[in-house]
PDB file of the backbone (N, CA, C, O) and the ligand in Angstrom, with CONECT records:
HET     ZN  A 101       1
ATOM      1  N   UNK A   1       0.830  -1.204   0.000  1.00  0.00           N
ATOM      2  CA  UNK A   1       0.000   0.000   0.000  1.00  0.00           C
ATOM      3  C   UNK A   1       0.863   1.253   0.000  1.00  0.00           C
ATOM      4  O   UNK A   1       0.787   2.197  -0.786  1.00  0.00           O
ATOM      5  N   UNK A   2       2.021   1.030   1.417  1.00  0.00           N
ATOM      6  CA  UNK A   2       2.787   2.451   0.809  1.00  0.00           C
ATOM      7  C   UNK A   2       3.711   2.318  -0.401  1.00  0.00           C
ATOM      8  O   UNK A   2       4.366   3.327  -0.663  1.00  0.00           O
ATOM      9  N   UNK A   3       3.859   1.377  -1.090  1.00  0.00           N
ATOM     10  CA  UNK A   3       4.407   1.046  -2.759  1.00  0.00           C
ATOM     11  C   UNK A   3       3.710   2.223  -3.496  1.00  0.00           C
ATOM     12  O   UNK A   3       3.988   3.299  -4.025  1.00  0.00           O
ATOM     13  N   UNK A   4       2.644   1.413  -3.234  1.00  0.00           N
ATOM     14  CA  UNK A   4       1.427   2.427  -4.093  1.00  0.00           C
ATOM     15  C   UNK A   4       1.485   3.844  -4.188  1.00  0.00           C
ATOM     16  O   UNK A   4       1.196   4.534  -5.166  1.00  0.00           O
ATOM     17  N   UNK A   5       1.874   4.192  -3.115  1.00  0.00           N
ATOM     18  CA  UNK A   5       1.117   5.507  -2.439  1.00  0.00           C
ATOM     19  C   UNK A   5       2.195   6.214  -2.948  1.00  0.00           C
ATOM     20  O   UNK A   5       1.974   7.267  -3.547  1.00  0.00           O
ATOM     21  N   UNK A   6       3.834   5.622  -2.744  1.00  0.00           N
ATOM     22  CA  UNK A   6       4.469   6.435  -3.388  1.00  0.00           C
ATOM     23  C   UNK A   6       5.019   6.312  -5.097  1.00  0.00           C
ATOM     24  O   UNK A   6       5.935   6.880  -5.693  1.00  0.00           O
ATOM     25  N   UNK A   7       4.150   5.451  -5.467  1.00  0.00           N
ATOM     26  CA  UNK A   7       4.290   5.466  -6.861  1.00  0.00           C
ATOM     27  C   UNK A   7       3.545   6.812  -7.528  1.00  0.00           C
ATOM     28  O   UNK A   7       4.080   7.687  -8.209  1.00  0.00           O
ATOM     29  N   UNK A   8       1.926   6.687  -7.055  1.00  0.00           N
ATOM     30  CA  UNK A   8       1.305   7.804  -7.192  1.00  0.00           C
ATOM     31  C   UNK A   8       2.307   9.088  -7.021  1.00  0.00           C
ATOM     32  O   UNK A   8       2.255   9.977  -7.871  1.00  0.00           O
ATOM     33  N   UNK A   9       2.991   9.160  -6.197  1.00  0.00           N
ATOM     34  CA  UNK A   9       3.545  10.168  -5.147  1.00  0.00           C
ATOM     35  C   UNK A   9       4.171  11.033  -6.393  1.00  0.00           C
ATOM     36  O   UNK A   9       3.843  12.157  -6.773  1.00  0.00           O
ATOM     37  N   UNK A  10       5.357   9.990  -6.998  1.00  0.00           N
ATOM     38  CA  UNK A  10       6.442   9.927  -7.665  1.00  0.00           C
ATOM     39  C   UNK A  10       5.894  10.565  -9.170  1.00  0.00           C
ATOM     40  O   UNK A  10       6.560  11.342  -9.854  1.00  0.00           O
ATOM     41  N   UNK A  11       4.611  10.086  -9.498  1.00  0.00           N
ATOM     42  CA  UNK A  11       4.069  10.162 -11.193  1.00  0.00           C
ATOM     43  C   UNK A  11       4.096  11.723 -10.765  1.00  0.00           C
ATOM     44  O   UNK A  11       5.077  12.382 -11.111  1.00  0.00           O
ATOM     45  N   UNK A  12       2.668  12.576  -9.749  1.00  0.00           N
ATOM     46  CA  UNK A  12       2.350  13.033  -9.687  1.00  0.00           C
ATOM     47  C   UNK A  12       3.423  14.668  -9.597  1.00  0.00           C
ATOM     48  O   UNK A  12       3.287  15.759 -10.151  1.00  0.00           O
ATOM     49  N   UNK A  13       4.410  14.146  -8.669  1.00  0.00           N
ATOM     50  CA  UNK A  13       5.362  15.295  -8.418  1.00  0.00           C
ATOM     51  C   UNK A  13       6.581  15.240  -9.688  1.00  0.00           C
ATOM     52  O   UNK A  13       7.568  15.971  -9.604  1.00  0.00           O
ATOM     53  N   UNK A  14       6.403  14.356 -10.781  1.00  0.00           N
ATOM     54  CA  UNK A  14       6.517  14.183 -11.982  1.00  0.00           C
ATOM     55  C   UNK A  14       6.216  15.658 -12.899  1.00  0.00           C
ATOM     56  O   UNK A  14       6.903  15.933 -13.883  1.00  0.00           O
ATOM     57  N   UNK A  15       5.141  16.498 -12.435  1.00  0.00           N
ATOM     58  CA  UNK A  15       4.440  16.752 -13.452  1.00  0.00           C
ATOM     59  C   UNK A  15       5.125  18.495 -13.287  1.00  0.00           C
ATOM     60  O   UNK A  15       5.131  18.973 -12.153  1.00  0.00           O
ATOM     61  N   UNK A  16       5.439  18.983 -13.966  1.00  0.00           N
ATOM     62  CA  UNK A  16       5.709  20.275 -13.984  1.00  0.00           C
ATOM     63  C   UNK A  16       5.346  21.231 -15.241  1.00  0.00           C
ATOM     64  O   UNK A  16       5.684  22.398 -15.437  1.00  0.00           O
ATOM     65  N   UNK A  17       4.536  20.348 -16.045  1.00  0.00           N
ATOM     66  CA  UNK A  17       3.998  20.936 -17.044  1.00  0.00           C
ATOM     67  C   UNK A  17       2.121  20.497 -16.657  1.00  0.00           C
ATOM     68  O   UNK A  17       1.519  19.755 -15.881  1.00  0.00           O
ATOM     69  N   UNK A  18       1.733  21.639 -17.913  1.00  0.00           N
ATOM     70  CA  UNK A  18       0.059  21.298 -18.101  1.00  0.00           C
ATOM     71  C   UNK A  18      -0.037  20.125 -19.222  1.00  0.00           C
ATOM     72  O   UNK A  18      -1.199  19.785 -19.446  1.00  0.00           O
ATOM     73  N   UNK A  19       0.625  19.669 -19.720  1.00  0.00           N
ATOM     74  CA  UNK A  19       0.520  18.693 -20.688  1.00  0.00           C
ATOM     75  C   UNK A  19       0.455  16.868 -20.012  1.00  0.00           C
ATOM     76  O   UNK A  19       0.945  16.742 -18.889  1.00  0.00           O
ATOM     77  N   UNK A  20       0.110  16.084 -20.414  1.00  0.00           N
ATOM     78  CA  UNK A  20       0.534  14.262 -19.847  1.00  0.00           C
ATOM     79  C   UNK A  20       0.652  13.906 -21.275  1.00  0.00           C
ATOM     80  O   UNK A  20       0.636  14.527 -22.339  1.00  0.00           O
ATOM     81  N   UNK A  21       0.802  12.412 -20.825  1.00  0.00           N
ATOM     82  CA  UNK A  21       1.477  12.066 -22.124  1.00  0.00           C
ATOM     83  C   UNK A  21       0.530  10.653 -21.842  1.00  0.00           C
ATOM     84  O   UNK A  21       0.433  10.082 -20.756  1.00  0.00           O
ATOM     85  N   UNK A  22      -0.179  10.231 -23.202  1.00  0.00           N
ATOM     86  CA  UNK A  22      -0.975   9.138 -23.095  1.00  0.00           C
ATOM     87  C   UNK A  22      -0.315   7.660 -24.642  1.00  0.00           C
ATOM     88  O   UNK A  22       0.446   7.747 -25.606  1.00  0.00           O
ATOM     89  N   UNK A  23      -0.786   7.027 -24.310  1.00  0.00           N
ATOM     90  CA  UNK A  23      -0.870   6.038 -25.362  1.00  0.00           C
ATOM     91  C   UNK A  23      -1.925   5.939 -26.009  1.00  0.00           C
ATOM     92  O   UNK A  23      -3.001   5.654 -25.482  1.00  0.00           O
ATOM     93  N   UNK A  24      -1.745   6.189 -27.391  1.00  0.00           N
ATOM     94  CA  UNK A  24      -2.562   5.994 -28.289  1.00  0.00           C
ATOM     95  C   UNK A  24      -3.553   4.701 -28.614  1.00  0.00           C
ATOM     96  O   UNK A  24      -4.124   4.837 -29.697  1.00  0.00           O
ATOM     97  N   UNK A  25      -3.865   3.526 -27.936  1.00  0.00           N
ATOM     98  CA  UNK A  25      -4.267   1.974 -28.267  1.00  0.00           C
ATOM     99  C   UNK A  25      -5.368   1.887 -27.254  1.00  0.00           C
ATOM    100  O   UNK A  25      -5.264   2.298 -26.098  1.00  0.00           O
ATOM    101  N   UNK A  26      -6.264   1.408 -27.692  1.00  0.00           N
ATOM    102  CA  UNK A  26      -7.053   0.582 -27.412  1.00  0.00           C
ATOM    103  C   UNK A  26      -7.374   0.180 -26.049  1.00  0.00           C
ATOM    104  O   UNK A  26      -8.492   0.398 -25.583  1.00  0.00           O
ATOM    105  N   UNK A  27      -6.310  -0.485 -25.281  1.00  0.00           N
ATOM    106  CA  UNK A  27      -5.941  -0.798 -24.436  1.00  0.00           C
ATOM    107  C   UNK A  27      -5.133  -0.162 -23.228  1.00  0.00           C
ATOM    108  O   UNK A  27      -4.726  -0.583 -22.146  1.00  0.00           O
ATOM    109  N   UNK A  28      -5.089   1.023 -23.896  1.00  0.00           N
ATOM    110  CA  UNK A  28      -4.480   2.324 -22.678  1.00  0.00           C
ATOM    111  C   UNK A  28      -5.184   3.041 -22.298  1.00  0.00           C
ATOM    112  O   UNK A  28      -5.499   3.979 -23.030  1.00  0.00           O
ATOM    113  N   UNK A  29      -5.553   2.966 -21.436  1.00  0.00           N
ATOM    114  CA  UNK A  29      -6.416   3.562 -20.268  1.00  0.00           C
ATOM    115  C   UNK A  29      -5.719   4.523 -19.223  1.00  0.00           C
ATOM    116  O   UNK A  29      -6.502   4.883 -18.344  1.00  0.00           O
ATOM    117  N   UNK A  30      -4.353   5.058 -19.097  1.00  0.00           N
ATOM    118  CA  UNK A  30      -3.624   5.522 -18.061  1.00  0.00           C
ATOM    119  C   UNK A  30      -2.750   7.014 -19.160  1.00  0.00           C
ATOM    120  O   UNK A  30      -2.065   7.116 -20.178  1.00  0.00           O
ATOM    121  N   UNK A  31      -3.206   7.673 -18.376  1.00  0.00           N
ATOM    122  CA  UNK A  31      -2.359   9.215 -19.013  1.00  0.00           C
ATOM    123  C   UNK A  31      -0.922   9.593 -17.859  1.00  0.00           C
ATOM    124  O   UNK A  31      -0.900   9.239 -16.680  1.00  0.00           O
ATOM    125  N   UNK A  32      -0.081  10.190 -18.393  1.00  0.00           N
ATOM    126  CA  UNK A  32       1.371   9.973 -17.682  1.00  0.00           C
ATOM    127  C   UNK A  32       1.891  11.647 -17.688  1.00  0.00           C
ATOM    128  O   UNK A  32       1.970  12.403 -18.656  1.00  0.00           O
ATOM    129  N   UNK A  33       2.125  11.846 -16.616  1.00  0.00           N
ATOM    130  CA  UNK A  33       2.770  13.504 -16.533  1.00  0.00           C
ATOM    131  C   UNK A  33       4.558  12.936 -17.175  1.00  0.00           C
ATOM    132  O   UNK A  33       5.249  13.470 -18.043  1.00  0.00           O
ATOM    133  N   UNK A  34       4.747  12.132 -16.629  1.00  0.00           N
ATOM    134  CA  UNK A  34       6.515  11.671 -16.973  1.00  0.00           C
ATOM    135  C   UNK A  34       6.481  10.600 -18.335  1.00  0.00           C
ATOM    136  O   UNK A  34       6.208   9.410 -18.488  1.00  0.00           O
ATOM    137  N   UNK A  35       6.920  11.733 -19.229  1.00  0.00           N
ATOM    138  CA  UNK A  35       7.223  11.073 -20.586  1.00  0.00           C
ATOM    139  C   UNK A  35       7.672   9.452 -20.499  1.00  0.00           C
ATOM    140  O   UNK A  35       7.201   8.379 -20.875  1.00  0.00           O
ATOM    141  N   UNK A  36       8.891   9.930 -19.764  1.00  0.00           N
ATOM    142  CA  UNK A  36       9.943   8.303 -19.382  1.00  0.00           C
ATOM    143  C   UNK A  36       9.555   7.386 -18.909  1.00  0.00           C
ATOM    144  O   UNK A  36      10.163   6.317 -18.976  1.00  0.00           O
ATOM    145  N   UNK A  37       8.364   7.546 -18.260  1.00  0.00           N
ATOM    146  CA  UNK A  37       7.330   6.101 -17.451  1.00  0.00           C
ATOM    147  C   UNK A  37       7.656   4.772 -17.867  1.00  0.00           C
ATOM    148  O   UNK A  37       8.158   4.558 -18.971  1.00  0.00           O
ATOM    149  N   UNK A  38       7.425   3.964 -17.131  1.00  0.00           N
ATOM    150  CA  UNK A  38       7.642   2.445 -17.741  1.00  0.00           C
ATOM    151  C   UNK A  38       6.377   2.419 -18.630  1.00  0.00           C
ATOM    152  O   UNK A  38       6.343   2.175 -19.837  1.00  0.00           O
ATOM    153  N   UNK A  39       5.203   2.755 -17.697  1.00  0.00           N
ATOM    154  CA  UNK A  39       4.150   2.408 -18.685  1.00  0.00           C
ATOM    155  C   UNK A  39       3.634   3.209 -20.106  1.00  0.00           C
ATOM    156  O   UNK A  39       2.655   3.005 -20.824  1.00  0.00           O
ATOM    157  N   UNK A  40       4.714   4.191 -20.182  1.00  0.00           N
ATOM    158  CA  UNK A  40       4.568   4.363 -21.739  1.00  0.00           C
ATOM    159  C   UNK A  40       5.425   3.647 -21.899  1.00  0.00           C
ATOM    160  O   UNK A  40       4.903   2.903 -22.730  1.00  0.00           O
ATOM    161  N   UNK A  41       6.973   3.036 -21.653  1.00  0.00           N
ATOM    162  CA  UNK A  41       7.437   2.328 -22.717  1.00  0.00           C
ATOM    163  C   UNK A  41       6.813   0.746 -22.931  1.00  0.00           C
ATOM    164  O   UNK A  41       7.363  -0.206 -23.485  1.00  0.00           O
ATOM    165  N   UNK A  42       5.954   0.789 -22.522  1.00  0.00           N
ATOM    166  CA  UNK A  42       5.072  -0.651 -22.525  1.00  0.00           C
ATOM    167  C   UNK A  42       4.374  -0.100 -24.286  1.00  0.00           C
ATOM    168  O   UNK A  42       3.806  -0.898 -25.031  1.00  0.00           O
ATOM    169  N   UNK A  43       4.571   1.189 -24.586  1.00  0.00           N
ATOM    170  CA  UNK A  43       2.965   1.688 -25.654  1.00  0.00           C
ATOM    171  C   UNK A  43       3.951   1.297 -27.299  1.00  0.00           C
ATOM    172  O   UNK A  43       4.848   1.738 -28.017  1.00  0.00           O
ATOM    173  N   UNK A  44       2.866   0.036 -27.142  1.00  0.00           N
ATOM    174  CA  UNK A  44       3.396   0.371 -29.282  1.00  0.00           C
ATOM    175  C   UNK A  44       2.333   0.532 -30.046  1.00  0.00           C
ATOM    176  O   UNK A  44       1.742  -0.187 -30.852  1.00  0.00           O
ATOM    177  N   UNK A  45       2.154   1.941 -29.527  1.00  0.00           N
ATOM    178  CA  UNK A  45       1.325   2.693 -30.606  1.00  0.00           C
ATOM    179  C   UNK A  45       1.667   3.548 -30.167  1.00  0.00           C
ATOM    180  O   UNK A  45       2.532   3.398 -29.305  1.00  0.00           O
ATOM    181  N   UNK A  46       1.039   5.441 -30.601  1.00  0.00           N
ATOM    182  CA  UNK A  46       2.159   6.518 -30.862  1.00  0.00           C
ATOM    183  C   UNK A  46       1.242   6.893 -29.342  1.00  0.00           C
ATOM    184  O   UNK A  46       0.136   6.648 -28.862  1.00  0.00           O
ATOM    185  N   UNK A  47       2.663   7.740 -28.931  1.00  0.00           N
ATOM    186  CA  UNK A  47       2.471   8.466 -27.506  1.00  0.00           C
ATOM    187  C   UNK A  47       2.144   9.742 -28.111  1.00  0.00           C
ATOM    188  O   UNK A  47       2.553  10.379 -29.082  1.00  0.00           O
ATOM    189  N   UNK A  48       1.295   9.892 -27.237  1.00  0.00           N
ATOM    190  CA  UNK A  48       0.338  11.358 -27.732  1.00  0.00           C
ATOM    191  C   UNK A  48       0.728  12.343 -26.486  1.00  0.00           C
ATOM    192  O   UNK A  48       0.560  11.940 -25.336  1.00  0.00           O
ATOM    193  N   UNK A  49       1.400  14.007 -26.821  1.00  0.00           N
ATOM    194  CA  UNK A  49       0.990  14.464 -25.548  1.00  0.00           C
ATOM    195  C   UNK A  49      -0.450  15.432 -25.734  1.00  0.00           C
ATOM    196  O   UNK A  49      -0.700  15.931 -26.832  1.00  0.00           O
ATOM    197  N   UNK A  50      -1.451  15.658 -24.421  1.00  0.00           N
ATOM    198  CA  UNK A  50      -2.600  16.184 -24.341  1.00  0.00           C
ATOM    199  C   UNK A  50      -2.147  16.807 -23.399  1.00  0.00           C
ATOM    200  O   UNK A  50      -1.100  16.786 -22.752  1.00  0.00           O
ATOM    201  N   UNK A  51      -3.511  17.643 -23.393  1.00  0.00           N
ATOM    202  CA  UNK A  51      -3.621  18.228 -22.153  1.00  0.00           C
ATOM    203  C   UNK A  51      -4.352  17.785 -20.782  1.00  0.00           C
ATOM    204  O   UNK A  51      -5.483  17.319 -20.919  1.00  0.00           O
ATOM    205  N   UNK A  52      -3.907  17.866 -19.674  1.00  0.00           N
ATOM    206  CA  UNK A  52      -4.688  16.914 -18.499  1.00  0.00           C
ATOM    207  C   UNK A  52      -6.617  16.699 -18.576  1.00  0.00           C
ATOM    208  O   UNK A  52      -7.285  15.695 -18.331  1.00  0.00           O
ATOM    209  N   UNK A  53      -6.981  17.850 -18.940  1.00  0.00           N
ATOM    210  CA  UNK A  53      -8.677  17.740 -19.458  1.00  0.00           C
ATOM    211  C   UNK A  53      -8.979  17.158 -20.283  1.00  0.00           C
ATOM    212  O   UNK A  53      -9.994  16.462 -20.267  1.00  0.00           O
ATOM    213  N   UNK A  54      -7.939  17.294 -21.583  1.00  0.00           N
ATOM    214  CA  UNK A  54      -8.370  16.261 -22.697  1.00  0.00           C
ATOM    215  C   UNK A  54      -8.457  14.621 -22.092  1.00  0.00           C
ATOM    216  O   UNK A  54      -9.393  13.834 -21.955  1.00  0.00           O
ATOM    217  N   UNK A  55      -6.745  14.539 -21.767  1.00  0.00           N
ATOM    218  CA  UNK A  55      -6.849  12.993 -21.489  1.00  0.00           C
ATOM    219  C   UNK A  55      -8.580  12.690 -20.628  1.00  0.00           C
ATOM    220  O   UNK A  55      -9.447  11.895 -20.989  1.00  0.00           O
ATOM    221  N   UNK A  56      -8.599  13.375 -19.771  1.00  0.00           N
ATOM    222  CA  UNK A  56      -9.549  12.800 -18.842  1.00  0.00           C
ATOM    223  C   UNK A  56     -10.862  12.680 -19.229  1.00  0.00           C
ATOM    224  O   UNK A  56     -11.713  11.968 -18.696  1.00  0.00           O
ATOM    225  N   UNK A  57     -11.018  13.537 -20.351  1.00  0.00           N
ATOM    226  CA  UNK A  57     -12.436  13.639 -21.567  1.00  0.00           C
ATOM    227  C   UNK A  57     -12.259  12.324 -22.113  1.00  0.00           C
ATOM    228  O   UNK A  57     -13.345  11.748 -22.159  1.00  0.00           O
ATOM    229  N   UNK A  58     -11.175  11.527 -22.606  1.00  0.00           N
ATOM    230  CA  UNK A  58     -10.797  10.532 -23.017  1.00  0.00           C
ATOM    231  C   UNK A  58     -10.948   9.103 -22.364  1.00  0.00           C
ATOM    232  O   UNK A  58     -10.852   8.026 -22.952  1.00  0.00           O
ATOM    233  N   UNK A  59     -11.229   9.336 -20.900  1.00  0.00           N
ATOM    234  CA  UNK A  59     -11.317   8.598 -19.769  1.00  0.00           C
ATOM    235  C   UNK A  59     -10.029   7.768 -19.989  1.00  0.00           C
ATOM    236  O   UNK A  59      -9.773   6.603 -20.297  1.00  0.00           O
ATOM    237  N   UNK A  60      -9.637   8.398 -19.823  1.00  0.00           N
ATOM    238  CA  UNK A  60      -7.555   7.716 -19.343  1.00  0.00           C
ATOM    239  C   UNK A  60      -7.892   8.625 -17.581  1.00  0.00           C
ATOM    240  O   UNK A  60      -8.550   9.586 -17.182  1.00  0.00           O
ATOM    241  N   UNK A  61      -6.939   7.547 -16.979  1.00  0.00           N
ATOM    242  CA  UNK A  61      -6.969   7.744 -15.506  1.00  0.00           C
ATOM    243  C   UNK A  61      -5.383   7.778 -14.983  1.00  0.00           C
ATOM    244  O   UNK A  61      -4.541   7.313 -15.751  1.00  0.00           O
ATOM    245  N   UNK A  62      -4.951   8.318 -13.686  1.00  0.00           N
ATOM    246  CA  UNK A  62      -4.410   8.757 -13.550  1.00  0.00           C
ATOM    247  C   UNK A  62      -2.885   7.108 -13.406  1.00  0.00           C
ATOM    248  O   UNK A  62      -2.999   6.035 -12.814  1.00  0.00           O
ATOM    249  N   UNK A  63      -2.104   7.464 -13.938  1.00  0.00           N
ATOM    250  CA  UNK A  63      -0.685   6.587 -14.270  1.00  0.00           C
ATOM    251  C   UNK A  63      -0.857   5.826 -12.592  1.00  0.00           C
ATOM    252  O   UNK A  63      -1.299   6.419 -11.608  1.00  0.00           O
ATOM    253  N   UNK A  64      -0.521   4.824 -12.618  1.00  0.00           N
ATOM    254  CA  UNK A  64      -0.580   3.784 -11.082  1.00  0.00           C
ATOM    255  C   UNK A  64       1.019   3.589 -10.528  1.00  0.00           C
ATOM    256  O   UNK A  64       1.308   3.228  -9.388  1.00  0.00           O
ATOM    257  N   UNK A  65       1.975   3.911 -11.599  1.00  0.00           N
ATOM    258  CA  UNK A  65       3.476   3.004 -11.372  1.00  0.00           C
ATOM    259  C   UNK A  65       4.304   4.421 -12.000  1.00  0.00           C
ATOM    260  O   UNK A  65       3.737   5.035 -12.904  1.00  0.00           O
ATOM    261  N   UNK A  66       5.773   4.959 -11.451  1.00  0.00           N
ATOM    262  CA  UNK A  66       6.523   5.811 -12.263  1.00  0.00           C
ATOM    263  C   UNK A  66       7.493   4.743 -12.083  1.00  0.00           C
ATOM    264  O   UNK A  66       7.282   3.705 -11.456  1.00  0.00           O
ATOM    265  N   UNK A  67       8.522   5.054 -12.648  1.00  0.00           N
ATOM    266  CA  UNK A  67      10.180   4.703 -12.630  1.00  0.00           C
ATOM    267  C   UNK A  67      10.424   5.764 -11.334  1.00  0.00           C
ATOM    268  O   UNK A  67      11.552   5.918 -10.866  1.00  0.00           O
TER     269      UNK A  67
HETATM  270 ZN    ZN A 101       3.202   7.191 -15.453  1.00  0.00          ZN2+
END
């Protein structure tokens, strides 16, 4: 649980821009303030950056895991 808590921790204090960065597929459901994330390099399809409202219009939710 505190894994968790500071994974969140880590994405979140990640973010120093208004932009995230999402995966383009099907199967991506998670928008990312940190380009470098593991879970974009999981994405083979094109990384998109948005803006935090868009993604969430998109229903992408907030990244679970940073590096
Ligand atoms: Zn992330």
């Amino acid at each position: 649980m505190k894994a968790l808590l500071l994974s969140i921790f880590l994405c979140l204090s990640a973010n120093s821009a208004k932009n995230v960065y999402i995966c383009v597929s099907p199967s991506a459901k998670k928008y990312h303030y940190n380009k470098l994330c593991r879970g974009l390099k999981n994405c083979t399809h094109t990384i998109k950056e948005v803006s935090l409202q868009e993604a969430k219009d998109l229903n992408y939710s907030i990244c679970g895991f940073e590096d």
